[in-house]
N, CA, C and O atoms as CSV, one atom per row, in Angstrom:
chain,resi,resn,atom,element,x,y,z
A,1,UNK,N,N,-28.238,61.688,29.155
A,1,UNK,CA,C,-28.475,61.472,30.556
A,1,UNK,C,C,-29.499,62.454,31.118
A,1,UNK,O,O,-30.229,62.035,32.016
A,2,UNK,N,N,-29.614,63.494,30.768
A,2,UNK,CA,C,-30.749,64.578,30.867
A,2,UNK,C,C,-32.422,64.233,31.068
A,2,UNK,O,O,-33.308,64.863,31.646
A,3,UNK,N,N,-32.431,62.914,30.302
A,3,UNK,CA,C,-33.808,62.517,30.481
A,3,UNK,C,C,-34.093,61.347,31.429
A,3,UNK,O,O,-35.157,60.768,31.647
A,4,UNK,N,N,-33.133,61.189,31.828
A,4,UNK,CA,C,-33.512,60.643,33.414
A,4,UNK,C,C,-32.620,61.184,34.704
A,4,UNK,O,O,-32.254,60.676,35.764
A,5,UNK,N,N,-32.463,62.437,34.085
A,5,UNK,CA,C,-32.171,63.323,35.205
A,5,UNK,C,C,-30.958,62.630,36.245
A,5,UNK,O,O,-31.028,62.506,37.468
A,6,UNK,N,N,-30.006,62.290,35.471
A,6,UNK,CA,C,-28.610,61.368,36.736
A,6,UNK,C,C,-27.517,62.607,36.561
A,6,UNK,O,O,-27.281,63.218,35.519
A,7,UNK,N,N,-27.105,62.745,37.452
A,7,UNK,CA,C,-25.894,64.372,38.016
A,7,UNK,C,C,-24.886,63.772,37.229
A,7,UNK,O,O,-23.801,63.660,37.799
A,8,UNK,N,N,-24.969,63.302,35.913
A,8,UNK,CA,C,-23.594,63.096,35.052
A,8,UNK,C,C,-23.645,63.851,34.271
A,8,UNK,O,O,-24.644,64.427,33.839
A,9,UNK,N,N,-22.087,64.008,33.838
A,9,UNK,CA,C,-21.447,65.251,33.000
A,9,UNK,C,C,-21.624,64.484,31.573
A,9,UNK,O,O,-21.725,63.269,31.743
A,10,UNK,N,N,-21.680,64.839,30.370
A,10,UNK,CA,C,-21.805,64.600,29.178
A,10,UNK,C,C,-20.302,63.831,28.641
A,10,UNK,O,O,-19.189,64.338,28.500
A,11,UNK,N,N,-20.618,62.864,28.484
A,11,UNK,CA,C,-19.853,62.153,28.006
A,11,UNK,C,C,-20.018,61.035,27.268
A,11,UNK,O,O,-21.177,60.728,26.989
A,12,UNK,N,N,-18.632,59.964,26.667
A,12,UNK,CA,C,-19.312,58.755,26.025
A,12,UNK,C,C,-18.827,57.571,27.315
A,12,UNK,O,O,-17.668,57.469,27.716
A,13,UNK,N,N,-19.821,56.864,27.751
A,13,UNK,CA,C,-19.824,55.951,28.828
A,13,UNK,C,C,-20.137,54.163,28.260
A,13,UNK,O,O,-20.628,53.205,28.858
A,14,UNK,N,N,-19.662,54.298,27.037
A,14,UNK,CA,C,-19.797,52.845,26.371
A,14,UNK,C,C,-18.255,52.075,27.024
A,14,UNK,O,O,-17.180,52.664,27.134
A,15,UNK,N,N,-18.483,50.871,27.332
A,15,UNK,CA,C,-17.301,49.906,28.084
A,15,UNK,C,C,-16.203,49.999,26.965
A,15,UNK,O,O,-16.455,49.909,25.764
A,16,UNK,N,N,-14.947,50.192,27.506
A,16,UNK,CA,C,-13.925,49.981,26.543
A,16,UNK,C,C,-13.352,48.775,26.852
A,16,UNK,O,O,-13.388,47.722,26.216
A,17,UNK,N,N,-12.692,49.098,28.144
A,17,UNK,CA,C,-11.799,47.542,28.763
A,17,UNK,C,C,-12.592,46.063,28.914
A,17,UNK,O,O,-13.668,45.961,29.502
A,18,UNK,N,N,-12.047,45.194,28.431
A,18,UNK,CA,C,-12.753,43.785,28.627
A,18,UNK,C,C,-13.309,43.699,30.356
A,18,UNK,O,O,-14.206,42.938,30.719
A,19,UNK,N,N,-12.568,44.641,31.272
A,19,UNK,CA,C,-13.009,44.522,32.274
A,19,UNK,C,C,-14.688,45.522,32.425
A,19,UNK,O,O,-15.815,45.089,32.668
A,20,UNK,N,N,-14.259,46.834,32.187
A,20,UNK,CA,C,-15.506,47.136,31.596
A,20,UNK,C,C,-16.948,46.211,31.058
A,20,UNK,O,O,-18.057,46.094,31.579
A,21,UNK,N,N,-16.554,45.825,30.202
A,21,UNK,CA,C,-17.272,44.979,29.494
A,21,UNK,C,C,-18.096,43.658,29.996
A,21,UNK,O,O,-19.075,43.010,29.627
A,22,UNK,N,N,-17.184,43.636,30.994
A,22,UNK,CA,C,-17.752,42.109,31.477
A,22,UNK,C,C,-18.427,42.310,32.865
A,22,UNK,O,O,-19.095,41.457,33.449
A,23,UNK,N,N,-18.102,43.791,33.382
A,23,UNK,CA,C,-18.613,44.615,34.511
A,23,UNK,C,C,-20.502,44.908,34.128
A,23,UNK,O,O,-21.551,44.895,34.771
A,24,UNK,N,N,-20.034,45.172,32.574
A,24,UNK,CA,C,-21.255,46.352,32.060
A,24,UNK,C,C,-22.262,44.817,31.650
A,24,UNK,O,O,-23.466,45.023,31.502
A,25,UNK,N,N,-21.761,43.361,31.481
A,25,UNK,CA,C,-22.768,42.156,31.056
A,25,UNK,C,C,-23.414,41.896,32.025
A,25,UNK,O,O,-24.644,41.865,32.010
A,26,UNK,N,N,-22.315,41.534,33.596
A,26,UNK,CA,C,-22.972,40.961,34.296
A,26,UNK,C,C,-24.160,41.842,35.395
A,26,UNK,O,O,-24.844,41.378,36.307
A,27,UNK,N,N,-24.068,43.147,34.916
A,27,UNK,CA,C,-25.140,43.584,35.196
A,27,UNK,C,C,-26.586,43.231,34.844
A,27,UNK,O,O,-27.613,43.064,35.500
A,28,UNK,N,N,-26.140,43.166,33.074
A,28,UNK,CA,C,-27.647,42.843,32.617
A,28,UNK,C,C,-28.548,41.880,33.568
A,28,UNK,O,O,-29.756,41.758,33.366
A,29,UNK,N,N,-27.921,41.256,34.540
A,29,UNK,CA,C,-28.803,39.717,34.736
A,29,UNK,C,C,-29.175,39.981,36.045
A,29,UNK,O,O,-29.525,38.975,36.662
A,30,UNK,N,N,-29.226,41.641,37.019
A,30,UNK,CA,C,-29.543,41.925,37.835
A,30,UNK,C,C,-30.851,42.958,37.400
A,30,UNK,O,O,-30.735,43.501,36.301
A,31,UNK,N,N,-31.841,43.199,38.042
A,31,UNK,CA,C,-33.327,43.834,37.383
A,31,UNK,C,C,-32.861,45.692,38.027
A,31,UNK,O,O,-33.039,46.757,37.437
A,32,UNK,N,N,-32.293,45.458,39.295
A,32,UNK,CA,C,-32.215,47.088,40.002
A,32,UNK,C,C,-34.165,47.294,40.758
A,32,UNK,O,O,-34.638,48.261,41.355
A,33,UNK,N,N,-34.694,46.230,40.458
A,33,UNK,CA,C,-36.213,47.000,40.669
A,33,UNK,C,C,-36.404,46.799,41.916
A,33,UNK,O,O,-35.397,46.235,42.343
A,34,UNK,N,N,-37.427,47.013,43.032
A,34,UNK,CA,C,-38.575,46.732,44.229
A,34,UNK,C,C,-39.863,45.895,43.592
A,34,UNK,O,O,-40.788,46.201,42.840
A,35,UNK,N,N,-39.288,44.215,44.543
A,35,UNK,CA,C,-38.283,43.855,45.352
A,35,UNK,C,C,-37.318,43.784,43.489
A,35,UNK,O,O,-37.753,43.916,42.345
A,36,UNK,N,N,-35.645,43.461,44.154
A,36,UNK,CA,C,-35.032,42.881,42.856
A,36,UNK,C,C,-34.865,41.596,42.513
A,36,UNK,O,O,-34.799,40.710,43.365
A,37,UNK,N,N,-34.765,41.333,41.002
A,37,UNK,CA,C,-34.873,39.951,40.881
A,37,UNK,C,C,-33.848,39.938,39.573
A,37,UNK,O,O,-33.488,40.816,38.789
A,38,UNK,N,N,-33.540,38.468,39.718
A,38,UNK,CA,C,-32.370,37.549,38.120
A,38,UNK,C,C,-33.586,37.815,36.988
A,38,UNK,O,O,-34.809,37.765,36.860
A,39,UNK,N,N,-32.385,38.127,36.282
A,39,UNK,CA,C,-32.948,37.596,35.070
A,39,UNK,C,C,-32.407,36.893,34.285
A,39,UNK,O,O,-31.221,37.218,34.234
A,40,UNK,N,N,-32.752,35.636,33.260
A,40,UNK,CA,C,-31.653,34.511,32.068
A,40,UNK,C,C,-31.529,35.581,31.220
A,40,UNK,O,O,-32.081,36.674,31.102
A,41,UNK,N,N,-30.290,34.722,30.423
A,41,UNK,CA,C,-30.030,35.707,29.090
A,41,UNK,C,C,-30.833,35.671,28.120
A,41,UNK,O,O,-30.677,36.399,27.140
A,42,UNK,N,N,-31.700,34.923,28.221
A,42,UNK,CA,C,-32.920,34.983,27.335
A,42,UNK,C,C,-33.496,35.792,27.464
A,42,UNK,O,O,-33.682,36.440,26.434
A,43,UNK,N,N,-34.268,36.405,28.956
A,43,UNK,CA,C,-34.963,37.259,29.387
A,43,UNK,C,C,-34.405,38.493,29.133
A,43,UNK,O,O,-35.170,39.444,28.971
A,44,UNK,N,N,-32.999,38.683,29.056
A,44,UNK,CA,C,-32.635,39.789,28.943
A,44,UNK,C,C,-32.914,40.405,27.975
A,44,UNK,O,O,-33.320,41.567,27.978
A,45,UNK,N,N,-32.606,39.219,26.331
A,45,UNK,CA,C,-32.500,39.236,25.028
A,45,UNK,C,C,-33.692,40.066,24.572
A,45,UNK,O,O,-33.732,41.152,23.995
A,46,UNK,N,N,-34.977,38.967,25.138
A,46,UNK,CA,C,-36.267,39.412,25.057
A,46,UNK,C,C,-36.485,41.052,25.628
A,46,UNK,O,O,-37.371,41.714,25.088
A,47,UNK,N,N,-35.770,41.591,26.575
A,47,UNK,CA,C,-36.187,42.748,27.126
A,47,UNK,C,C,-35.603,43.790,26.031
A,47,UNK,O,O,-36.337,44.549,25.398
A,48,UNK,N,N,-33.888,43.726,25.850
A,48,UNK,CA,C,-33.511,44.166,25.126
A,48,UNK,C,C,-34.123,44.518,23.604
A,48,UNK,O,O,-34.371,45.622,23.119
A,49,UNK,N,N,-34.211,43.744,23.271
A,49,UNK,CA,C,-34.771,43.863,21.856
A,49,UNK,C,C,-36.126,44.450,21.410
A,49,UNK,O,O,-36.815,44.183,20.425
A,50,UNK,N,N,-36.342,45.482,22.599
A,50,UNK,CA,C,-37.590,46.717,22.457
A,50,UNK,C,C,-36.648,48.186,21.460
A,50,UNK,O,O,-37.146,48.985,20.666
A,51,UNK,N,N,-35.223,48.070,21.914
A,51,UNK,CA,C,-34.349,49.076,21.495
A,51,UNK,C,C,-33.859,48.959,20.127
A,51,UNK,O,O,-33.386,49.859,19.433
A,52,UNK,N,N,-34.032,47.740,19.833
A,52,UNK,CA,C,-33.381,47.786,18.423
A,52,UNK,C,C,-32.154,46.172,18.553
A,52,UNK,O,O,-31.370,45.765,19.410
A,53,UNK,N,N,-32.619,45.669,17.118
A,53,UNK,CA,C,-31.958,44.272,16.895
A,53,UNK,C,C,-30.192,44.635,17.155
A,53,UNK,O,O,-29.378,43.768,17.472
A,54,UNK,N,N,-29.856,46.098,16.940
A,54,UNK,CA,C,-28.148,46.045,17.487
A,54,UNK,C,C,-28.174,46.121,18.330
A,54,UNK,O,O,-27.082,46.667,18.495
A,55,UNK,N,N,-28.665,46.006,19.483
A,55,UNK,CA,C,-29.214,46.080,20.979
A,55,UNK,C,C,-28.651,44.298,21.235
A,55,UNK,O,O,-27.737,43.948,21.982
A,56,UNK,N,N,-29.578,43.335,20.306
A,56,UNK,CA,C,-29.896,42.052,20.677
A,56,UNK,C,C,-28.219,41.569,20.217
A,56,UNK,O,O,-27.293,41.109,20.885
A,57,UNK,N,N,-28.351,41.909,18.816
A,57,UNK,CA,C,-26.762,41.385,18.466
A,57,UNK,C,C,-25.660,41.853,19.280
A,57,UNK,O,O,-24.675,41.116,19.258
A,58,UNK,N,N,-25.576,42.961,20.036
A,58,UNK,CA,C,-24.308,43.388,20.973
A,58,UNK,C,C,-24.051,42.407,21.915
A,58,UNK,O,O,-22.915,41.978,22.115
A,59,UNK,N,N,-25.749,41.751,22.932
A,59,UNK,CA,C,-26.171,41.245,23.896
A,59,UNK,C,C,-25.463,39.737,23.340
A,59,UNK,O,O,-24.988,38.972,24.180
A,60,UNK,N,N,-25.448,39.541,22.521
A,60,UNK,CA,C,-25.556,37.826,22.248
A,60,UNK,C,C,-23.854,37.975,22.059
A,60,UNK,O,O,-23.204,37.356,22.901
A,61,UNK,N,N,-23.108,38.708,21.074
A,61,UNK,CA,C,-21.994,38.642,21.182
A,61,UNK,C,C,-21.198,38.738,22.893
A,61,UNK,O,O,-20.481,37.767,23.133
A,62,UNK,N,N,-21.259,39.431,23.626
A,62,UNK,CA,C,-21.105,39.476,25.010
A,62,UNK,C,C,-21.537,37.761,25.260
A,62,UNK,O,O,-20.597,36.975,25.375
A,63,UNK,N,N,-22.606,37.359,25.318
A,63,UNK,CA,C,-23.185,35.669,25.364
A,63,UNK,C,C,-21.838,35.029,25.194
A,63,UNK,O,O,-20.976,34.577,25.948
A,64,UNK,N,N,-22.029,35.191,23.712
A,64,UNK,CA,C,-20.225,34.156,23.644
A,64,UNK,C,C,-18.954,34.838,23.843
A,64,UNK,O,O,-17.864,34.327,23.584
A,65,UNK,N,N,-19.095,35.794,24.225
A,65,UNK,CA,C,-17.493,36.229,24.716
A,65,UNK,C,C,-17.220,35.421,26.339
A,65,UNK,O,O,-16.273,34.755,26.758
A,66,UNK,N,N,-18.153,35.724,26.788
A,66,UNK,CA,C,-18.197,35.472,28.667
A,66,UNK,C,C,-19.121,34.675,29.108
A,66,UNK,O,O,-19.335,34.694,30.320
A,67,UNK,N,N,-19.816,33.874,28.348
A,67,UNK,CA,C,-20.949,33.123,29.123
A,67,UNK,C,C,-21.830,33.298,29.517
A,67,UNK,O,O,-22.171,34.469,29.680
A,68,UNK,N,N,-22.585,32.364,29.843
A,68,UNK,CA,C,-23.997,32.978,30.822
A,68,UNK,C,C,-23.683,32.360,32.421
A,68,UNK,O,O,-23.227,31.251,32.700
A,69,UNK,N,N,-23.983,33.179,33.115
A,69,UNK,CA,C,-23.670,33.274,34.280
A,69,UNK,C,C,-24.807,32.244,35.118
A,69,UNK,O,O,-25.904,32.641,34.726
A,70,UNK,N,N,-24.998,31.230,35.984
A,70,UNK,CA,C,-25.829,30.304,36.819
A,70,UNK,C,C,-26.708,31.093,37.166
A,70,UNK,O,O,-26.580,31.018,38.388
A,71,UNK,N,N,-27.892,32.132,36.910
A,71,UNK,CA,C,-28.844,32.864,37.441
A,71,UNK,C,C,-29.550,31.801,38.431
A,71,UNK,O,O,-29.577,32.128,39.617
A,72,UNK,N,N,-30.183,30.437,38.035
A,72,UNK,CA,C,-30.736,30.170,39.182
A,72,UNK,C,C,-30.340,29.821,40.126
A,72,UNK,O,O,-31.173,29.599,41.005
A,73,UNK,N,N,-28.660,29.556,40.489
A,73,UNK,CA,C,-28.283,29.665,41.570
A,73,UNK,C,C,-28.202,30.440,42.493
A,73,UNK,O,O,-28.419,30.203,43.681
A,74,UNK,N,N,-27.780,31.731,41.848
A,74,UNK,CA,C,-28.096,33.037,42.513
A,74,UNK,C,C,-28.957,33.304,42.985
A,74,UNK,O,O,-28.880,33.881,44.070
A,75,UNK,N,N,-30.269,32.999,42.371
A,75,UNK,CA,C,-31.548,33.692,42.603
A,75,UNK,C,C,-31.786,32.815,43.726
A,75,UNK,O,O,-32.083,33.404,44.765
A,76,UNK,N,N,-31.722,31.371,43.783
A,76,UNK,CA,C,-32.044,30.618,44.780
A,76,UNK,C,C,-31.292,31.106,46.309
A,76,UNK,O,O,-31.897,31.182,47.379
A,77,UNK,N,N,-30.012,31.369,46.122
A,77,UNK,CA,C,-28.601,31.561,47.200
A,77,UNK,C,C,-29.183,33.353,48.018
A,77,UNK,O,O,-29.037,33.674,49.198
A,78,UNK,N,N,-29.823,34.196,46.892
A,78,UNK,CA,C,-30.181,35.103,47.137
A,78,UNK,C,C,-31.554,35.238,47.791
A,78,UNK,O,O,-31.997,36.254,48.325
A,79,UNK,N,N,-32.124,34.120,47.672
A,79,UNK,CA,C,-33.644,35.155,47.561
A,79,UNK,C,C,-34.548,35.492,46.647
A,79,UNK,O,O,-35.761,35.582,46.453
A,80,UNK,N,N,-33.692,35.618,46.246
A,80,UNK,CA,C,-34.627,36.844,44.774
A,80,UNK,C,C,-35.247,35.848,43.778
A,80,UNK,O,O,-34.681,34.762,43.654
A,81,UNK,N,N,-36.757,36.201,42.790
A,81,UNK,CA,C,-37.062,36.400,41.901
A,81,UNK,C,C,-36.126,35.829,41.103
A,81,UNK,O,O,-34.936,35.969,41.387
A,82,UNK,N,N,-36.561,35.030,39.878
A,82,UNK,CA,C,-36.169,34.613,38.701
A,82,UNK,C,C,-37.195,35.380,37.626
A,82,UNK,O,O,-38.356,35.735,37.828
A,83,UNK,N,N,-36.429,35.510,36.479
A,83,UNK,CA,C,-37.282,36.036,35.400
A,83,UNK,C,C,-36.653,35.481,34.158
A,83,UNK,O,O,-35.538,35.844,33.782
A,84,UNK,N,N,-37.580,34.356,33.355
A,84,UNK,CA,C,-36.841,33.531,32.026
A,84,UNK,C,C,-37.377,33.978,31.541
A,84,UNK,O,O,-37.364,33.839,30.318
């Protein structure tokens, strides 16, 4: 956490609880940027997979645990940016 400088204490912050888990997916499909925008799980896949293919395989297992979530509804209901 040191290299992007966030006031957290050292620890391991990987999701344990399925609630966790499904907290820590449906993030992926939000960007956080200016302005913010959706992204598909494709897009994500594609982003992900700069880090490393256990990056992509974690991402896709999550896929079939919980689904993919209606991004263009959101994005439409919201406002926001789509990114496939």
């Amino acid at each position: 956490m040191l290299c992007q400088q966030l006031p957290l204490p050292p620890a391991d912050y990987l999701a344990i609880t399925e609630e966790e888990k499904l907290v820590m997916y449906a993030d992926k499909f939000h960007s956080k940027t200016t302005p913010p925008k959706f992204l598909t799980a494709n897009a994500y896949a594609t982003y992900v997979s700069r880090f490393g293919h256990d990056k992509v395989d974690a991402f896709t297992l999550l896929r079939k645990t919980f689904g993919e979530p209606d991004v263009h509804a959101l994005a439409a209901f919201y406002g926001q940016a789509l990114t496939e």
